[in-house]
C-alpha positions in Angstrom: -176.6 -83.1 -29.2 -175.4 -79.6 -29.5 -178.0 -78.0 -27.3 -176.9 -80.3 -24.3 -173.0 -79.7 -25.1 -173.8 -75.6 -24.6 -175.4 -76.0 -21.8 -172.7 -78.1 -20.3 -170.4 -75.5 -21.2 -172.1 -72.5 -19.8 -172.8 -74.0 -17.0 -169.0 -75.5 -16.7 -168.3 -71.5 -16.7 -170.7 -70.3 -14.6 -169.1 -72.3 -12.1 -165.4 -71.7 -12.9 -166.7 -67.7 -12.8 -168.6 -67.1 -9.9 -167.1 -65.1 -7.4 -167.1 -64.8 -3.4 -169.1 -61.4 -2.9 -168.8 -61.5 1.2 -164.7 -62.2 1.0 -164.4 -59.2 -1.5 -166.7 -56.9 0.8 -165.7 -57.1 3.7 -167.3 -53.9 5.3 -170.8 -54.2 4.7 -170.8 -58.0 6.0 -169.4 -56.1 9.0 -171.6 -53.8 9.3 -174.9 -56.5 8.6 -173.4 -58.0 11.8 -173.0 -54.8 14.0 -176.3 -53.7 13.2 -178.0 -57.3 14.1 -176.0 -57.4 17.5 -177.3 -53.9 17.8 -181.2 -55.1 16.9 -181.1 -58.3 18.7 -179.8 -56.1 22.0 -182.6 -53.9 21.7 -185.6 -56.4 21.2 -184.0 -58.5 23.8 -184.2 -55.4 26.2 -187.7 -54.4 25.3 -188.6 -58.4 26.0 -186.6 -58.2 29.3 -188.3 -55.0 30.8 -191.8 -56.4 29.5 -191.3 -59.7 31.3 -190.0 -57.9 34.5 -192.9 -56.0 34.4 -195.0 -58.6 34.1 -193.5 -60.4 37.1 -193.6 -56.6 39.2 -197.3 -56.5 38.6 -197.7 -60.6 39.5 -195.9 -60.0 43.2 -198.2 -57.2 44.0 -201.4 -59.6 44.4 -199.5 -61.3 46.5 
């Protein structure tokens, strides 16, 4: 079965090639990080100053 035995092979190889992009770039994997520390701040914010306001406008029928 020659067609099995080829695709052992290049498989075998695909393996023994592949290569670990994110150790051999480390930059933009730092940079994906800043920028989603950045993001997550600023939604967080937005979420804070909504709920605050929400809890501003609840006191004041009070």
């Amino acid at each position: 079965m020659p067609a099995i035995d080829s695709l052992a092979i290049a498989t075998q190889r695909h393996v023994l090639e592949r290569r670990n992009w994110a150790s051999e770039n480390p930059g933009p994997i730092l940079v994906f990080c800043i920028v989603f520390i950045v993001a997550m701040g600023v939604i967080l914010l937005f979420l804070y100053r909504k709920w605050m306001a929400g809890r501003a406008s609840r006191e004041t029928y009070q």
